[in-house]
C-alpha positions as CSV (number, residue, x, y, z in Angstrom):
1,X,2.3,71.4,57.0
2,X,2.7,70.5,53.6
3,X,6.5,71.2,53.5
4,X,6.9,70.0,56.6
5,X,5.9,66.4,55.7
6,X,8.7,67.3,52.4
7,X,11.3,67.5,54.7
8,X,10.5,64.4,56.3
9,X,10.6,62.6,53.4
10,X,13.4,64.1,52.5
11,X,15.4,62.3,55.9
12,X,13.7,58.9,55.0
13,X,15.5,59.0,51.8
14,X,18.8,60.4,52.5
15,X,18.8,57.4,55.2
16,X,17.8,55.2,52.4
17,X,20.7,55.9,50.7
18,X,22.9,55.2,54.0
19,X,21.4,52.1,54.6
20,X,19.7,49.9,52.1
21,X,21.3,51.2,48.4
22,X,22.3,48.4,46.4
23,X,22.2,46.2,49.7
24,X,20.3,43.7,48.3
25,X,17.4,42.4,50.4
26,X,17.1,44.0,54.0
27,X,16.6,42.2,57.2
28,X,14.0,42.8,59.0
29,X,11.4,40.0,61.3
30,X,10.2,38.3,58.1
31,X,12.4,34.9,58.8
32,X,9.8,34.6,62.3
33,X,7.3,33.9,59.7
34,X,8.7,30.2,59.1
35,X,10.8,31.9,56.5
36,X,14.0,31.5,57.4
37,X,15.1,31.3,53.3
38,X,14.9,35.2,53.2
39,X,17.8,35.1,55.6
40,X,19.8,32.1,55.1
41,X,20.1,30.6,51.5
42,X,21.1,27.3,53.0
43,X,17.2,26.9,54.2
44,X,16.4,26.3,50.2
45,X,14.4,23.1,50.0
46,X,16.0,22.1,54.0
47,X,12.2,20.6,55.0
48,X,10.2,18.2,53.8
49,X,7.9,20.7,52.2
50,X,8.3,23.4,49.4
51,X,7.3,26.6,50.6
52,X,5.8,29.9,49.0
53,X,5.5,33.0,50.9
54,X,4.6,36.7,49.9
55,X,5.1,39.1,52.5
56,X,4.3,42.9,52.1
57,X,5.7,45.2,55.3
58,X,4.9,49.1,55.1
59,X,6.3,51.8,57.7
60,X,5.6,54.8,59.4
61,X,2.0,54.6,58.3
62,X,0.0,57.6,57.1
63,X,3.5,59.4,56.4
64,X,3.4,59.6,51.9
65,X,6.1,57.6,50.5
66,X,7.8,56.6,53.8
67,X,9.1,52.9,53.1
68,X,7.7,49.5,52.2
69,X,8.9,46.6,50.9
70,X,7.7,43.4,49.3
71,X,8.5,40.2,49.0
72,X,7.7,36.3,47.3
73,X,10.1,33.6,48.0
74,X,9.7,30.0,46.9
75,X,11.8,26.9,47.4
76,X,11.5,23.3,47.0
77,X,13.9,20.0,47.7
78,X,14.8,18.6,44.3
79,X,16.4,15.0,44.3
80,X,17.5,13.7,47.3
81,X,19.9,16.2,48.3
82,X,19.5,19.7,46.5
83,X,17.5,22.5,47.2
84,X,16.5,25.6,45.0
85,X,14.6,28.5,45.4
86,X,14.2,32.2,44.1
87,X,13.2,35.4,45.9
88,X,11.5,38.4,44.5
89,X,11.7,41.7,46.1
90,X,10.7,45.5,45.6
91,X,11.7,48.1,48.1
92,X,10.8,51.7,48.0
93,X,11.9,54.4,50.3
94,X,11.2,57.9,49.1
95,X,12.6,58.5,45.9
96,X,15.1,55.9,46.2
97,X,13.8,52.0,45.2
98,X,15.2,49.1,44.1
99,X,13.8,45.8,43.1
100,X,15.8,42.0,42.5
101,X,15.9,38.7,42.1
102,X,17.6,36.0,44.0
103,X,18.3,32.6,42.8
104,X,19.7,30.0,45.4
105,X,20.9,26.2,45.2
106,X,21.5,24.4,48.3
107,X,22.6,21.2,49.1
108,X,22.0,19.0,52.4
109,X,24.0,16.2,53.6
110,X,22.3,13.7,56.3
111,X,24.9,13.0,59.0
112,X,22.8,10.2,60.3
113,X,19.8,8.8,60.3
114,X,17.5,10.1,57.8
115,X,14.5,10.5,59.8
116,X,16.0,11.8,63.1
117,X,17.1,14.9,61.5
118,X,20.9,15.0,61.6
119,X,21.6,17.2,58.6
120,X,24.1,19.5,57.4
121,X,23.6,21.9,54.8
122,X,25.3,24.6,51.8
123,X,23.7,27.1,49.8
124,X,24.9,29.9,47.9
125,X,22.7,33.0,46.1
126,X,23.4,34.8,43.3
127,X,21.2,38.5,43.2
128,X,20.9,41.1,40.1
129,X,19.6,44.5,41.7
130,X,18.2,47.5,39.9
131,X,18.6,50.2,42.1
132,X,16.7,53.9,41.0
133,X,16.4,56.9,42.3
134,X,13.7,59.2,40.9
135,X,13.8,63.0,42.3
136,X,11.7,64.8,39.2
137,X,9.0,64.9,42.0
138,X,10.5,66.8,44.7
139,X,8.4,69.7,45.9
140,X,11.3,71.5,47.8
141,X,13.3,72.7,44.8
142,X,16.9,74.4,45.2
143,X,18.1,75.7,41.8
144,X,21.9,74.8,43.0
145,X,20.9,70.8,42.6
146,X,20.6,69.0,39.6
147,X,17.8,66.9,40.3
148,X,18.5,62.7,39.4
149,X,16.3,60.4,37.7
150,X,18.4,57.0,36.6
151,X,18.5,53.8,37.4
152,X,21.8,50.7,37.6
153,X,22.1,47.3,37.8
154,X,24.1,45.9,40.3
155,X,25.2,42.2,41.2
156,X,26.1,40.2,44.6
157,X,25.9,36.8,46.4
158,X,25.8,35.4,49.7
159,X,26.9,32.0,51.1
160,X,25.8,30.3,54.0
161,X,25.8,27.0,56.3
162,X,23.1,25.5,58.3
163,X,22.7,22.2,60.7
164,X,20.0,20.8,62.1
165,X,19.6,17.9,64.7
166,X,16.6,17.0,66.0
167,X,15.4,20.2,67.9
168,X,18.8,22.4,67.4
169,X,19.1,24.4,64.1
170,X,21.6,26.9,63.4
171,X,22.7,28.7,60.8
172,X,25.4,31.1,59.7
173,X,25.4,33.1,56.1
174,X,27.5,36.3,54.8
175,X,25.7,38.5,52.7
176,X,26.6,41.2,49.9
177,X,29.8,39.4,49.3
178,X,30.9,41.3,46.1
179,X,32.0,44.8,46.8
180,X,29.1,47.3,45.6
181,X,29.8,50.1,43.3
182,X,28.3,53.7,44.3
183,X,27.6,55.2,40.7
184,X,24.1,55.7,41.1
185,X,24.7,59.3,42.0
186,X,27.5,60.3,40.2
187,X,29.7,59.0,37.0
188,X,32.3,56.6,38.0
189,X,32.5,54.0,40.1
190,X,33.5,53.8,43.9
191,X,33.2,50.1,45.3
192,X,32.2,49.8,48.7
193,X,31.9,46.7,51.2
194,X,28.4,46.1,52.3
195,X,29.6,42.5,53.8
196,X,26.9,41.6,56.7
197,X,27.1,37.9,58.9
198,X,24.2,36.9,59.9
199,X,23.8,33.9,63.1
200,X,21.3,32.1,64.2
201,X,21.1,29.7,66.8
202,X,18.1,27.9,68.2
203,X,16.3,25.0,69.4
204,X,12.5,23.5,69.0
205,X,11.3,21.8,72.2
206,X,8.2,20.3,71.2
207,X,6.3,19.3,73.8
208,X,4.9,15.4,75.4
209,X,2.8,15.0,72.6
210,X,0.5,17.0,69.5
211,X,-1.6,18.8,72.0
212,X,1.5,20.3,74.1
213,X,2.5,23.2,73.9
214,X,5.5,23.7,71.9
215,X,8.1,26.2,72.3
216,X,11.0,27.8,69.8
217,X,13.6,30.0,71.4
218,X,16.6,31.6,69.2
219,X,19.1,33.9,68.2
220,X,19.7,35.9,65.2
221,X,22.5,37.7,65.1
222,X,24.3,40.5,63.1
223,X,27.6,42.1,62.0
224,X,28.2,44.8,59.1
225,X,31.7,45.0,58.5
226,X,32.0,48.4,57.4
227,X,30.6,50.2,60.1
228,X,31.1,47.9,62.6
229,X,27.2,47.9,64.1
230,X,26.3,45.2,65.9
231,X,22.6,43.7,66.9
232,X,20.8,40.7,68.0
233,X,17.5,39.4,67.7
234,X,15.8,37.7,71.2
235,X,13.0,35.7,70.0
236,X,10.3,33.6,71.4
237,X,7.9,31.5,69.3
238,X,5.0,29.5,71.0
239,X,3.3,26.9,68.8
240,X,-0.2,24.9,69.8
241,X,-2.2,22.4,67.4
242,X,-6.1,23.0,67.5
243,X,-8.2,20.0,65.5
244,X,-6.5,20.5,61.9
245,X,-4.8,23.8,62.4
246,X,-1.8,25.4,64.0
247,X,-1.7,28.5,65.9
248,X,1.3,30.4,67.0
249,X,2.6,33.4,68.2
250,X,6.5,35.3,68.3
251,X,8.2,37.8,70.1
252,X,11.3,39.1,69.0
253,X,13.0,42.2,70.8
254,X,16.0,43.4,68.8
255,X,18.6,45.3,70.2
256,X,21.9,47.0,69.3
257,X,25.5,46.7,71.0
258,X,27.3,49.8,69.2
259,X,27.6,51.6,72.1
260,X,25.6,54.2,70.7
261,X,25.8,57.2,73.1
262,X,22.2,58.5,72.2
263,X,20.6,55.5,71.9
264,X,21.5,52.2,71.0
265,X,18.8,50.4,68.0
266,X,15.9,48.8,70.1
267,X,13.1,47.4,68.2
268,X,9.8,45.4,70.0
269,X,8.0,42.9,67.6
270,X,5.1,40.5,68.1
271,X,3.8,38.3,65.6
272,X,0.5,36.4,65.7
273,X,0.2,33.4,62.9
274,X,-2.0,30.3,61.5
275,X,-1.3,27.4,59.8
276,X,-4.1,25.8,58.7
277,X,-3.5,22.5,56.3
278,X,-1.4,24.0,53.5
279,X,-1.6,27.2,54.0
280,X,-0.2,29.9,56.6
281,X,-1.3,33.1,57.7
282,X,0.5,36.1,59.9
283,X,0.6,39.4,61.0
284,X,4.0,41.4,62.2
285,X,3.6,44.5,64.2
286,X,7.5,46.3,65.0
287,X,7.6,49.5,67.1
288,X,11.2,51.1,67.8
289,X,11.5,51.7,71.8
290,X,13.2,53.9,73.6
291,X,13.7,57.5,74.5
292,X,15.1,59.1,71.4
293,X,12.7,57.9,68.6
294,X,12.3,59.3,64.5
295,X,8.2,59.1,64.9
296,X,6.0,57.3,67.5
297,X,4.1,55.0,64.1
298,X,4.7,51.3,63.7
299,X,5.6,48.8,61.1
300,X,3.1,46.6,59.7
301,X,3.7,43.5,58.2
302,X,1.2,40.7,56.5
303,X,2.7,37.3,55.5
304,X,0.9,34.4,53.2
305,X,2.4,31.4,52.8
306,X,1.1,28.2,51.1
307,X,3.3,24.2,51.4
308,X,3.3,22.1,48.6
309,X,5.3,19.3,47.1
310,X,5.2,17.7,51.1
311,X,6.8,14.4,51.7
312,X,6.9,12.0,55.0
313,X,8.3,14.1,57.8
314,X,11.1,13.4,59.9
315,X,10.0,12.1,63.3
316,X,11.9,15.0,65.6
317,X,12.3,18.3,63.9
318,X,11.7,21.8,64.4
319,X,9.3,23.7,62.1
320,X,11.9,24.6,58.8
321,X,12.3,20.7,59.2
322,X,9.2,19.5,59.5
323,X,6.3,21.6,57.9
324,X,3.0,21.7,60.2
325,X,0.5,19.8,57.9
């Protein structure tokens, strides 16, 4: 059993490697948890509140060092038209981790009236990445390998646009700009392009008045250029204010368009969330679908978010724009 449950860590990491190495932050549902600024740099300081959030997601629960990955993010308007904002991150997967730092600066243009929401906005981040890999621990030993324990520091950005107006936002951002070197596993280096475009499209229809319901439908989706793999996010977010509080719920269903002839990506994830005054609560449950699966366990996710620095909101607005308290 015991070597069994090797091996298996043994394919999360080699796809680990595939995947995620020096790839800066991954995507997963986080943004759902009014966090679009883990996704789209051009979000930094885009509402009328600053916003903190700390997110912590683990998978394939019960199975020993199978991946997680944490997260704090905060940004803030500063002036009139800037934004900033910084994101911490730490993500494990076997014997292969990294952990960064993202710094971002935005700006935002108003294309109209200030407080109907017509905005246009820039933002670029800048990311340093230590990437490790730490095998001194593995219990299947083959006396033909020489087992790795190092660690590099790599660097990348990512540049995006985003416009609101009044209940339309969408946004558009390409990621990993700089061609990533693959020295972590060998001396040299080999520079690869890890270049992924991310789109999202949506719109905020908010209802008769503060005790309709409110409902957020969009789009996210995505492009690596290297491989060529292609998937979208379909999400639903339903909003409803109760006395001083804010509950919602999402459902996002992800799927891929490779044309995969086992079986194309297919991911199923509701989301349940609160925001009461300045702070915001939420929990992320993803299971992968379909008939050809890795393990029948899901991905949890917990998100806590607090507002601060909030100014007069905008009188039509979706969420990002106009914070709930």
């Amino acid at each position: 059993m015991k070597k069994i449950k090797n091996i298996l860590v043994l394919f999360l990491f080699l796809g680990s490697i595939i995947l995620t190495a020096q790839e800066t932050l991954p995507i997963y549902s986080d943004y759902l948890s009014d966090n679009v600024f883990l996704v789209h740099p051009s979000a930094a300081g885009i509402g009328n509140c600053g916003k903190a959030r700390l997110t912590a997601r683990t998978q394939w629960a019960g199975v020993e060092d199978a991946p997680a990955l944490q997260t704090l993010s905060v940004h803030n308007r500063i002036g009139e038209k800037s934004g900033i904002g910084a994101i911490f991150f730490n993500d494990k997967n076997g014997w292969h981790s990294q952990t960064g730092i993202s710094g971002t600066f935005a700006y935002h243009i108003d294309m109209g009236r200030f407080e109907d929401a017509n905005q246009l906005s820039f933002g670029i981040t800048g990311t340093v990445l230590e990437s490790r890999i730490d095998e001194s621990n593995f219990q299947i030993q083959d006396p033909t390998i020489t087992y790795i324990n190092q660690s590099k520091i790599y660097f990348n950005a990512d540049i995006s646009v985003a416009y609101h107006f009044k209940g339309l936002f969408a946004y558009l951002t390409a990621r990993n700009l700089l061609p990533s070197p693959r020295n972590l596993y060998r001396d040299g280096v080999e520079l690869t392009n890890i270049r992924r475009f991310v789109g999202t499209l949506g719109y905020y229809f908010s209802g008769e008045n503060e005790s309709s319901i409110q409902l957020e439908p969009s789009v996210m989706a995505q492009v690596i250029e290297k491989t060529g793999e292609k998937f979208a996010d379909f999400n639903l977010k339903v909003y409803k204010n109760v006395a001083d509080a804010k509950l919602w719920a999402a459902f996002s269903y992800r799927q891929g368009f490779d044309g995969n002839k086992v079986e194309e990506l297919k991911y199923i994830t509701p989301i349940i969330g609160i925001n009461y005054k300045s702070y915001m609560f939420s929990y992320t449950y993803t299971k992968q679908s379909g008939d050809v699966l890795f393990d029948d366990a899901g991905y949890h996710q917990i998100t806590l978010g607090m507002n601060f620095g909030c100014r007069t909101p905008r009188a039509v607005g979706c969420p990002n724009i106009n914070a709930s308290f």
